[in-house]
N, CA, C and O of each residue as an XYZ file, in Angstrom:
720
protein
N       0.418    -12.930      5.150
C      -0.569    -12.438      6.116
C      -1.575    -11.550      5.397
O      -1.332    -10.701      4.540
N      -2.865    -11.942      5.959
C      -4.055    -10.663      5.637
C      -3.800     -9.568      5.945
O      -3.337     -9.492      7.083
N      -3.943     -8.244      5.194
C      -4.170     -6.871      6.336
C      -4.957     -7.500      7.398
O      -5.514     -8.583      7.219
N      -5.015     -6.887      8.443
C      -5.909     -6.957      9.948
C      -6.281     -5.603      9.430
O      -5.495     -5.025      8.679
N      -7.495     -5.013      9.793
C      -8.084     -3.643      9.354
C      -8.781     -3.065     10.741
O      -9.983     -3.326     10.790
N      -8.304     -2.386     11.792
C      -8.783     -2.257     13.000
C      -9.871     -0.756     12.979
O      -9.837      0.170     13.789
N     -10.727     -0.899     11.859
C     -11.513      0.603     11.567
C     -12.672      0.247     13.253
O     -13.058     -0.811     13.750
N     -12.844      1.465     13.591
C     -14.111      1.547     14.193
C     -13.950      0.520     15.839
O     -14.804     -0.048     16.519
N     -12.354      0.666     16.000
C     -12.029     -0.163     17.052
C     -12.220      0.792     18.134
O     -12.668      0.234     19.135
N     -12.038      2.001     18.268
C     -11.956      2.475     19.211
C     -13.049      3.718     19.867
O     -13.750      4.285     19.029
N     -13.163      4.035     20.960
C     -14.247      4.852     21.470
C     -14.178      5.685     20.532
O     -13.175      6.000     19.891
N     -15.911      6.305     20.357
C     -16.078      7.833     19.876
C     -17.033      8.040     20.239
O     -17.843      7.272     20.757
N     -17.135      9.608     19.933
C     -18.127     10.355     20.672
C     -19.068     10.299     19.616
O     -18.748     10.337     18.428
N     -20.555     10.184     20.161
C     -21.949     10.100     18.677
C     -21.472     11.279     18.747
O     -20.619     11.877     19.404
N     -22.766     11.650     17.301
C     -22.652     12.924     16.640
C     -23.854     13.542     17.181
O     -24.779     12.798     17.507
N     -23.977     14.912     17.332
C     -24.831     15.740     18.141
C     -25.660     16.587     17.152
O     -24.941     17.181     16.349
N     -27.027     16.806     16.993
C     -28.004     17.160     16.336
C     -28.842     18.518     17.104
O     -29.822     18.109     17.726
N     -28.718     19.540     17.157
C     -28.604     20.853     17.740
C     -30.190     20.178     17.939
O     -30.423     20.011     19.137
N     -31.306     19.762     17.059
C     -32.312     19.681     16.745
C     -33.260     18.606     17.676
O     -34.260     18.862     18.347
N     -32.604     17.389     17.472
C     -32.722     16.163     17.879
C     -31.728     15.646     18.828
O     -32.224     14.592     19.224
N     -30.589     15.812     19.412
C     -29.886     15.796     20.176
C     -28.834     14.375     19.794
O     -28.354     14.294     18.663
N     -28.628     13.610     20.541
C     -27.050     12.368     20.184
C     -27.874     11.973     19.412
O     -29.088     11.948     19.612
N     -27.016     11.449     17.968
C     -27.119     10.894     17.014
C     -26.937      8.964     17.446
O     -25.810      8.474     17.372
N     -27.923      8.238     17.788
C     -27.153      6.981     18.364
C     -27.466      6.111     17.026
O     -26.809      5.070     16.991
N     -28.424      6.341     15.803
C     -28.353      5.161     14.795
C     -27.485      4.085     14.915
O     -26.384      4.388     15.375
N     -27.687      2.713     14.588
C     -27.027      2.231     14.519
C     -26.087      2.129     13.337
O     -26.232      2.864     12.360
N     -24.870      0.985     13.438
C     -24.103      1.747     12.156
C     -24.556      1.019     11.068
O     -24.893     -0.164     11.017
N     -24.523      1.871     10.199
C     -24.799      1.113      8.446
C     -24.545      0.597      7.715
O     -23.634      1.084      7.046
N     -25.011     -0.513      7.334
C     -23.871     -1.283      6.369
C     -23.703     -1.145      4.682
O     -22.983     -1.738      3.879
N     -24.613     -0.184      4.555
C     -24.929      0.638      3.193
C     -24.177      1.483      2.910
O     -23.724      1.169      1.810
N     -23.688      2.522      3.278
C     -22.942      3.785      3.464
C     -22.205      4.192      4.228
O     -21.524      3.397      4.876
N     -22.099      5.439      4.398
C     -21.135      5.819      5.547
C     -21.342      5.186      6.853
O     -22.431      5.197      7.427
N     -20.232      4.611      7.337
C     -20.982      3.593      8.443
C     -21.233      4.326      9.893
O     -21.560      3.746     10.928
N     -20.973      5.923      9.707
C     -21.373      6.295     11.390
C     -21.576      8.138     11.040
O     -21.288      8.808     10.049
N     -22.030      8.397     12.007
C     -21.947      9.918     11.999
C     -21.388     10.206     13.838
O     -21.813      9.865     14.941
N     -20.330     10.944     13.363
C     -19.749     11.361     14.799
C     -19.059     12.452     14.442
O     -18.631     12.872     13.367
N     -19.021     13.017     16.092
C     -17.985     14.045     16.427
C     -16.532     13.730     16.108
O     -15.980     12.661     16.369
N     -15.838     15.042     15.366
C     -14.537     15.007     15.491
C     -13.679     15.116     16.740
O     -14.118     15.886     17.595
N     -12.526     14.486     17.009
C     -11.691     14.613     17.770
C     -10.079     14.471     17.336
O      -9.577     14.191     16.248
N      -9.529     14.752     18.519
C      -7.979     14.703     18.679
C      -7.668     13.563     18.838
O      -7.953     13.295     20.006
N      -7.199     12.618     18.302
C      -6.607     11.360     19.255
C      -4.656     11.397     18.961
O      -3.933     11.863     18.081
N      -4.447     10.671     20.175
C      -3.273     10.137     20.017
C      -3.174      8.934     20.558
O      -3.741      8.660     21.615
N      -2.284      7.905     19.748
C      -2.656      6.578     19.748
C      -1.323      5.779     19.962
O      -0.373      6.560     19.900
N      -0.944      4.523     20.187
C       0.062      4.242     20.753
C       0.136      2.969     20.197
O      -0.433      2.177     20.949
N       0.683      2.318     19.003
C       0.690      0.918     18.457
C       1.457      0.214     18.565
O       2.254      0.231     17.627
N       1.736     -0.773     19.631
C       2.801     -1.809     19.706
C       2.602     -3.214     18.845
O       1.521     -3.795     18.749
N       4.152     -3.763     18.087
C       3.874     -4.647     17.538
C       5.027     -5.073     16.994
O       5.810     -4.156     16.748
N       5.398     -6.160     16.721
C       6.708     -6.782     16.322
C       6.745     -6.029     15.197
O       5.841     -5.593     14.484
N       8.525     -5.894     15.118
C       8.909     -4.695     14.162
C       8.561     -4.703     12.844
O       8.533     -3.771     12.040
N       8.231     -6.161     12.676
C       8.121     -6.779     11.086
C       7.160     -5.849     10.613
O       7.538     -4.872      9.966
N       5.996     -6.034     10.855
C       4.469     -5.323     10.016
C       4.411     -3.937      9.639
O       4.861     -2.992     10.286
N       3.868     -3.904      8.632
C       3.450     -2.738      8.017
C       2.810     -2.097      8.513
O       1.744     -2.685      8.329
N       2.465     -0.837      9.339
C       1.532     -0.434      9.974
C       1.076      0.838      9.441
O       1.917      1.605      8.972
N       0.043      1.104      9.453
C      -0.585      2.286      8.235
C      -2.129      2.654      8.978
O      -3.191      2.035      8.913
N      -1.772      3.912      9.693
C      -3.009      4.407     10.457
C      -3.033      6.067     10.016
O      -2.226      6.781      9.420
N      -4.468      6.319     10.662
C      -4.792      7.793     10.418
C      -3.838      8.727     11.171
O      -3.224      8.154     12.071
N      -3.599      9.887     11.033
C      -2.930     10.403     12.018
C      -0.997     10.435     11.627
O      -0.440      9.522     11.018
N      -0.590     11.144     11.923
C       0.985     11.399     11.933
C       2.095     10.685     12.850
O       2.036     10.675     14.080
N       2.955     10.184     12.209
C       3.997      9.150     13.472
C       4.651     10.267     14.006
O       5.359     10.845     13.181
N       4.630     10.888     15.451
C       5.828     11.325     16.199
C       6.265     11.495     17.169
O       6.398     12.376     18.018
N       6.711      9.635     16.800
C       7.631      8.983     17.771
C       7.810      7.640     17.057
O       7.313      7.132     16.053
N       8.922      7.179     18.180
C       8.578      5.583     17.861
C      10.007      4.890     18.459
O      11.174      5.224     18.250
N       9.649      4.183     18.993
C      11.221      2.872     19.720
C      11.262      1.490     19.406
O      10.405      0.721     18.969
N      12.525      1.340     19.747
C      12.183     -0.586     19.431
C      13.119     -1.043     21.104
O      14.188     -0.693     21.606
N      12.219     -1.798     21.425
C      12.585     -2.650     22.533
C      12.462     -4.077     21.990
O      11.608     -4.549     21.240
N      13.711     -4.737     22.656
C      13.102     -6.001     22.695
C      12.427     -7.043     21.784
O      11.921     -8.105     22.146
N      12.540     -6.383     20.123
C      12.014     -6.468     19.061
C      10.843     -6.140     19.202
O      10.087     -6.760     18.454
N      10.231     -5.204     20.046
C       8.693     -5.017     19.499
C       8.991     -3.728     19.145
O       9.978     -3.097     19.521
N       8.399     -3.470     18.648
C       8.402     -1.419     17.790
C       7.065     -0.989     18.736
O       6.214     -1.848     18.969
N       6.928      0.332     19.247
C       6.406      1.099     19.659
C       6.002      2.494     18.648
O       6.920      3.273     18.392
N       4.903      2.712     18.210
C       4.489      3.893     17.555
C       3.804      4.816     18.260
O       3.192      4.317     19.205
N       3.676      6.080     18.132
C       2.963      7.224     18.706
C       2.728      7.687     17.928
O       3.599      8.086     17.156
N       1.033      7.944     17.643
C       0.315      8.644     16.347
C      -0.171      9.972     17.062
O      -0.104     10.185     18.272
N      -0.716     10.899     16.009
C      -1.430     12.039     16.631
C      -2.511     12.338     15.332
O      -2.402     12.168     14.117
N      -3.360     12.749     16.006
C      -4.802     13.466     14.573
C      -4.729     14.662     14.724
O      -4.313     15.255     15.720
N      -5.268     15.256     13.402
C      -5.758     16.727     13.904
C      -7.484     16.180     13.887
O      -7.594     14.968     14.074
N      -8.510     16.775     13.730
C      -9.469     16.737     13.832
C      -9.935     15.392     12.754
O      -9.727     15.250     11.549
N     -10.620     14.538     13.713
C     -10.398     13.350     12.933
C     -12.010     12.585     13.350
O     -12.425     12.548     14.508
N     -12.486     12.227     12.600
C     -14.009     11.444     12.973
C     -13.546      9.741     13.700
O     -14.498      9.007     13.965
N     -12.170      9.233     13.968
C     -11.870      8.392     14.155
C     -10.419      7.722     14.138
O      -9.482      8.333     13.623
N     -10.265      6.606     14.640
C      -8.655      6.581     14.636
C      -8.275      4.825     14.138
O      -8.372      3.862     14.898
N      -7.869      4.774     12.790
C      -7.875      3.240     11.981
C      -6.465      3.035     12.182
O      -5.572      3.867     12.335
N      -6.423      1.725     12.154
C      -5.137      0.985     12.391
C      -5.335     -0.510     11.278
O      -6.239     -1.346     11.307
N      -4.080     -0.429     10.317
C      -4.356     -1.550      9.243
C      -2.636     -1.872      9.549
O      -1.722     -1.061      9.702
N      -2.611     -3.363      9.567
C      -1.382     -3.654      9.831
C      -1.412     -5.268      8.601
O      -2.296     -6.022      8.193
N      -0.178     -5.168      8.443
C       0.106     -6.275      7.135
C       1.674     -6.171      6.994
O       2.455     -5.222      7.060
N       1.857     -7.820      6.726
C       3.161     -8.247      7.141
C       4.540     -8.097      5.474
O       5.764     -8.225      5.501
N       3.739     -7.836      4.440
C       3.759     -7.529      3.425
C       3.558     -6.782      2.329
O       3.435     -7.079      1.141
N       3.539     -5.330      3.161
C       2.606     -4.549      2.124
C       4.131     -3.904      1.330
O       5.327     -3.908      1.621
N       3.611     -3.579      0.624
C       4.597     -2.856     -0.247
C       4.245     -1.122     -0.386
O       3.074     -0.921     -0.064
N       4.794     -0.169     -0.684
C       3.918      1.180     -1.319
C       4.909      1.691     -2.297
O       5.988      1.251     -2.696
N       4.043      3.018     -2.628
C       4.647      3.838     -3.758
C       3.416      5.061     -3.393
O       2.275      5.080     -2.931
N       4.408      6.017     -3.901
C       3.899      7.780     -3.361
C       3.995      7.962     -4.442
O       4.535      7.229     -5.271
N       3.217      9.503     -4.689
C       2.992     11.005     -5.482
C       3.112     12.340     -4.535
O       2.504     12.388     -3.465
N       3.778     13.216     -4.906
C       3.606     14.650     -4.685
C       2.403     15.218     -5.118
O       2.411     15.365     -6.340
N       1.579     15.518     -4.685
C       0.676     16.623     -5.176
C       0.349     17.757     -4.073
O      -0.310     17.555     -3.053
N       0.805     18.729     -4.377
C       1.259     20.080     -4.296
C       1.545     19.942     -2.584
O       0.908     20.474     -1.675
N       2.434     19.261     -2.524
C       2.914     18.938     -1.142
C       2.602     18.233     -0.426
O       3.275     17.959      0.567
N       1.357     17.656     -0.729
C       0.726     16.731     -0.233
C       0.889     15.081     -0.688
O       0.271     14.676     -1.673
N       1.752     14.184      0.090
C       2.247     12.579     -0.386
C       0.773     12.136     -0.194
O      -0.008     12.350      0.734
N       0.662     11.598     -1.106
C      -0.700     10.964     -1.454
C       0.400      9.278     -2.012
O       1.128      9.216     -3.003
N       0.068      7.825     -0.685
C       0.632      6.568     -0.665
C      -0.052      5.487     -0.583
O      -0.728      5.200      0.404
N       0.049      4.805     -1.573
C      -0.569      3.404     -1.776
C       0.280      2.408     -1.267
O       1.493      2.208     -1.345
N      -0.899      1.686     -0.590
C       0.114      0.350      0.230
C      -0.969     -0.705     -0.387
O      -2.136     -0.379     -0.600
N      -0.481     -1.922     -0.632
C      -0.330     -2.952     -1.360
C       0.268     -4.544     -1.209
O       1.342     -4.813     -0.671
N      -0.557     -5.418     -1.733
C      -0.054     -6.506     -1.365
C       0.957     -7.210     -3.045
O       0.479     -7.170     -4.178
N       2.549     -7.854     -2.639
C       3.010     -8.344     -3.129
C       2.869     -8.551     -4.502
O       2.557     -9.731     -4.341
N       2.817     -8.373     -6.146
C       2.202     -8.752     -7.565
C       1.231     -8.186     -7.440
O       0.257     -8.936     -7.501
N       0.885     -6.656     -7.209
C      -0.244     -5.683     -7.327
C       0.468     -4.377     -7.571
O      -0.027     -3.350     -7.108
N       1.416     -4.341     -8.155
C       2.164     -3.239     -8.352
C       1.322     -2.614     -9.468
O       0.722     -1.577     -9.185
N       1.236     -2.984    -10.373
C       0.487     -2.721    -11.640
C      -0.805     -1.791    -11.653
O      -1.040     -0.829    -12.384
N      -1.660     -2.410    -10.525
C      -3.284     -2.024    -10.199
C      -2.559     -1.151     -9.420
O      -2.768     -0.080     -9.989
N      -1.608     -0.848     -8.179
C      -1.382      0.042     -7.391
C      -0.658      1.481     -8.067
O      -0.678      2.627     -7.616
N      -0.255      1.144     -8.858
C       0.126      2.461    -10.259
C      -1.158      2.959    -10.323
O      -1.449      4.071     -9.881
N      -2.044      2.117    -10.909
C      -3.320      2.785    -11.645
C      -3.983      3.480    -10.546
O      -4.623      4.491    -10.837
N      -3.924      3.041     -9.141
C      -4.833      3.495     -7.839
C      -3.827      4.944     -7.695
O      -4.355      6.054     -7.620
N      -2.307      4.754     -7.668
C      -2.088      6.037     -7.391
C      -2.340      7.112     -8.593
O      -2.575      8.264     -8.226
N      -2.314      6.854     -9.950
C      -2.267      7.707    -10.680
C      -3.552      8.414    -10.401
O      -3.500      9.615    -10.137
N      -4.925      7.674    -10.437
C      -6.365      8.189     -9.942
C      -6.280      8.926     -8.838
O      -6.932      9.968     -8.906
N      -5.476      8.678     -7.457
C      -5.783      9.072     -6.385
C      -5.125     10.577     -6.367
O      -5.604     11.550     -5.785
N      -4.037     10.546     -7.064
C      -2.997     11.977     -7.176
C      -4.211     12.643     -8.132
O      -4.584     13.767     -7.795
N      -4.586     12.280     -8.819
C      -5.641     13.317    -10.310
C      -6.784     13.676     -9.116
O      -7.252     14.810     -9.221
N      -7.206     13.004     -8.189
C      -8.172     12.918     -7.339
C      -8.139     14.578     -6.086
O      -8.796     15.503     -5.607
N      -6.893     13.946     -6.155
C      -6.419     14.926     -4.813
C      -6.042     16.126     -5.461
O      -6.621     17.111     -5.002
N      -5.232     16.358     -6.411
C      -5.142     17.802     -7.296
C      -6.682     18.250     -7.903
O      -6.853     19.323     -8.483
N      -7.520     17.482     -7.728
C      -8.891     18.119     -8.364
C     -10.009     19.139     -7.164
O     -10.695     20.155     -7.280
N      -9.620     17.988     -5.835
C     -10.218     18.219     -4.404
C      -9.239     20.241     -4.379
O      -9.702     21.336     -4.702
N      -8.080     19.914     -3.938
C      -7.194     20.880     -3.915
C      -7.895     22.340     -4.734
O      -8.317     23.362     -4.193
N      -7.840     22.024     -6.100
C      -8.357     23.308     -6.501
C      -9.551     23.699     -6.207
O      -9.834     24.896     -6.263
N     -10.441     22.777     -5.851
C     -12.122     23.074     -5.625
C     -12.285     23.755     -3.890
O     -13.152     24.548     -3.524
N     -11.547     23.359     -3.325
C     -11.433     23.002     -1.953
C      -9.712     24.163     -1.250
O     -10.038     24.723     -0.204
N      -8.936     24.337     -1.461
C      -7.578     24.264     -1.154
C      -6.895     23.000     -0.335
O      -7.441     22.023      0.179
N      -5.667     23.331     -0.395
C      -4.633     22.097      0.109
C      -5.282     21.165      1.285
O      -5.894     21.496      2.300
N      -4.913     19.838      0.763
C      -5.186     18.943      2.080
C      -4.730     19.221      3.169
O      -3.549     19.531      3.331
N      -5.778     19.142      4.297
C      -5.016     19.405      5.714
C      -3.754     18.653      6.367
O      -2.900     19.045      7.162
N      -4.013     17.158      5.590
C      -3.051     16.762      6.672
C      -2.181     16.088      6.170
O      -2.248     16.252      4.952
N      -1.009     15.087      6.557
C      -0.227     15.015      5.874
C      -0.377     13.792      4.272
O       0.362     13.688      3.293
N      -1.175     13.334      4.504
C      -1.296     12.820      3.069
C      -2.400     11.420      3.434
O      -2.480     10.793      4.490
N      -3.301     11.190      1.946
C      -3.937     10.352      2.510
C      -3.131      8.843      1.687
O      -2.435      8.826      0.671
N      -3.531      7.751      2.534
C      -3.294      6.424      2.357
C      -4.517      5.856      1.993
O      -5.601      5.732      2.565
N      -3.880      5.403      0.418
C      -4.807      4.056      0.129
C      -4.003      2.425      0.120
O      -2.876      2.036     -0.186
N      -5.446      1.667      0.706
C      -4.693      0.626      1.243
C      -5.471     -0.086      0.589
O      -6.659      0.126      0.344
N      -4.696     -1.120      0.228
C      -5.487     -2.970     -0.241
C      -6.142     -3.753      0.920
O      -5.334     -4.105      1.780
N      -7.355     -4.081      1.122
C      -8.064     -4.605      1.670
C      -9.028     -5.256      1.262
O      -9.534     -4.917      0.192
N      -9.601     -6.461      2.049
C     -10.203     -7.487      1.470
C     -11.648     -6.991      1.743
O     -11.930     -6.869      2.935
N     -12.549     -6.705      0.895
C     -14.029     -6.224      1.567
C     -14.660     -6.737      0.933
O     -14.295     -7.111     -0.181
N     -15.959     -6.963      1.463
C     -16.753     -7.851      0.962
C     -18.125     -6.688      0.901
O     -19.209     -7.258      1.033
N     -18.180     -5.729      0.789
C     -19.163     -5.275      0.347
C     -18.875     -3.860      0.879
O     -18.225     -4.017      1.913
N     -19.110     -2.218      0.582
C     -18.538     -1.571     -0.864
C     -17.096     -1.910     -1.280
O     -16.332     -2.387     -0.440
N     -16.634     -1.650     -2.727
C     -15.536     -1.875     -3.515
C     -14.709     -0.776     -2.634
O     -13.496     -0.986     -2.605
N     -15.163      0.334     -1.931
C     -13.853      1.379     -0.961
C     -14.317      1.745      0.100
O     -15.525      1.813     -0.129
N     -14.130      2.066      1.255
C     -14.533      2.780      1.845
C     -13.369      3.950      2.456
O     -12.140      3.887      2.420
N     -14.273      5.029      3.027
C     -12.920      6.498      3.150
C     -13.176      6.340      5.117
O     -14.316      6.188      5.557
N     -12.087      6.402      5.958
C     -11.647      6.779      6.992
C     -11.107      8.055      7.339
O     -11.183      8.830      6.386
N     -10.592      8.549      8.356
C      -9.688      9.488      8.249
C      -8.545      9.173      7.937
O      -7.935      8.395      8.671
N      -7.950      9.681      6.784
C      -6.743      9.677      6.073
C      -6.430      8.379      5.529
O      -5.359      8.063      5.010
N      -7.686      7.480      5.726
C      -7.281      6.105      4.970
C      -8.274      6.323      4.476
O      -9.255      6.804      5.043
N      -8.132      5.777      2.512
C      -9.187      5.160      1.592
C      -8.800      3.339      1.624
O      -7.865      2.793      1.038
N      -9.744      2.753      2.411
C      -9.630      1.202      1.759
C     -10.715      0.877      0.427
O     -11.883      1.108      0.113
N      -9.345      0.099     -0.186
C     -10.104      0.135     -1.220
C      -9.646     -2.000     -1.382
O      -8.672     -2.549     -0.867
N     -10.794     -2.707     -2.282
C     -11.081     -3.857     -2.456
C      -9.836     -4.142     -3.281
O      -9.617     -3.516     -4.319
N      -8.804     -5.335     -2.700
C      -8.086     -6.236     -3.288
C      -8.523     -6.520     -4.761
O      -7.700     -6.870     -5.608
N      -9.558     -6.391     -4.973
C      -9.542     -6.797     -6.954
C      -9.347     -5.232     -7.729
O      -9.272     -5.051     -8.945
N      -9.304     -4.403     -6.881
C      -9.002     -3.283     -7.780
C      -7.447     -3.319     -8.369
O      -6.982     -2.840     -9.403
N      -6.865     -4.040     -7.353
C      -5.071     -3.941     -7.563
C      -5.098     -5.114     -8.354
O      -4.156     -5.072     -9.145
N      -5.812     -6.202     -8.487
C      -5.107     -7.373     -9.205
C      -4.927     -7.273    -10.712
O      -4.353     -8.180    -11.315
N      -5.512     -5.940    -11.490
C      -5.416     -5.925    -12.773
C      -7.179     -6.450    -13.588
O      -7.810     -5.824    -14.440
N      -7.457     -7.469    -13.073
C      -8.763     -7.901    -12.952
C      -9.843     -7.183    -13.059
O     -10.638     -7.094    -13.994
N      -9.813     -6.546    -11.778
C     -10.971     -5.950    -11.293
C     -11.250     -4.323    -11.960
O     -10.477     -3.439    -12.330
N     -12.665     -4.426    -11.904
C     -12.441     -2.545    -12.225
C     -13.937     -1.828    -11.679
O     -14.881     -2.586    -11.902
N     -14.242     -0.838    -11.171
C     -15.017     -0.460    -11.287
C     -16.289     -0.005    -12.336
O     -15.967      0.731    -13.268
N     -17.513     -0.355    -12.237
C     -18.303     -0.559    -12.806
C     -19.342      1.108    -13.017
O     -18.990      1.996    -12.241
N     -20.224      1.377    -13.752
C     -20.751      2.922    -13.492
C     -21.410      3.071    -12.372
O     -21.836      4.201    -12.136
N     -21.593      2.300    -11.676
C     -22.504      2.121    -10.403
C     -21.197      1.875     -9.093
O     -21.279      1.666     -7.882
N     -20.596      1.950     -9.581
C     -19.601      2.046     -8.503
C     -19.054      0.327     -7.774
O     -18.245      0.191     -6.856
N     -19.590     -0.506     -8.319
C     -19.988     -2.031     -7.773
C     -18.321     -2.657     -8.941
O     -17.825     -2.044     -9.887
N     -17.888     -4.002     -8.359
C     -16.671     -4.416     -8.985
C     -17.270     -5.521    -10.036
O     -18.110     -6.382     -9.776
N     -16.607     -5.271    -11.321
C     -16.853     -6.345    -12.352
C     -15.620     -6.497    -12.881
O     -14.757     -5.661    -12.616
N     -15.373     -7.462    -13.617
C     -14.771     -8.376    -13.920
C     -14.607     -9.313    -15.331
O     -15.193    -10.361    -15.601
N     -13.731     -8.662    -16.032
C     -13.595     -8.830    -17.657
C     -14.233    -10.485    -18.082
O     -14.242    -10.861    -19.255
């Protein structure tokens, strides 16, 4: 199975301009794809027990009926609420300074998913000292298929492009994917 990548599925509030008032742009396919208000969400993901499910926000809860699994997420202040589900993902974590920083991954990408976590932990201990401790409980990078930028950042999810994990792929000085 593909990840399914459910970014930008759900209501939000535009972003408010003291100046100019609701921010309604449309979204961008260049950059950051929205400007909005933060919120609270709590979110509720049903789905056969099998899949990998990997969203913004903290699990606490969760049941199984009937073979379907039931999740209950919560945010703290969050520009949005992503849901990536995959029937195969695999992961692997880092500690950095309390903060699990977890790569999820598809099947024979173990290799590239080393290299994503080793970057992402050097990443997050660099943020940390400039910044102090991450707020929340850790961010997730996920393998996803994109077809145009090589990552993009969510709340608490970085997707980042399937050729970064295959060994293949690498980022270029421009930030764009090339290919030995």
């Amino acid at each position: 199975m593909v990840a399914v990548s459910l970014a930008h599925r759900s209501p939000i509030l535009a972003g408010h301009d003291d100046a100019s008032g609701w921010v309604l742009d449309p979204i961008s396919v260049n950059e950051d794809l929205l400007f909005s208000t933060t919120a609270l969400y709590r979110a509720i993901v049903s789905a056969p027990d099998e899949p990998v499910v990997v969203t913004s926000g903290s699990l606490v809860a969760e049941s199984v009926e009937d073979g379907t699994l039931e999740r209950e997420y919560v945010t703290g202040p969050a520009r949005e609420f992503t849901v990536t589900v995959d029937d195969d993902f695999e992961s692997m974590s880092a500690i950095v300074d309390g903060t699990t920083v977890t790569v999820w991954y598809n099947p024979g990408h173990a290799r590239g998913a080393e290299d994503i976590l080793s970057e992402g932990a050097r990443s997050l201990a660099h943020v940390n000292h400039l910044s102090g401790t991450y707020p929340f409980d850790g961010p997730d990078l996920v393998e996803l298929r994109m077809f145009e930028p090589s990552g993009i950042e969510y709340s608490q999810i970085v997707g980042l492009d399937t050729t970064l994990f295959d060994e293949r792929g690498t980022l270029d000085s421009q930030g764009g994917i090339s290919s030995p």
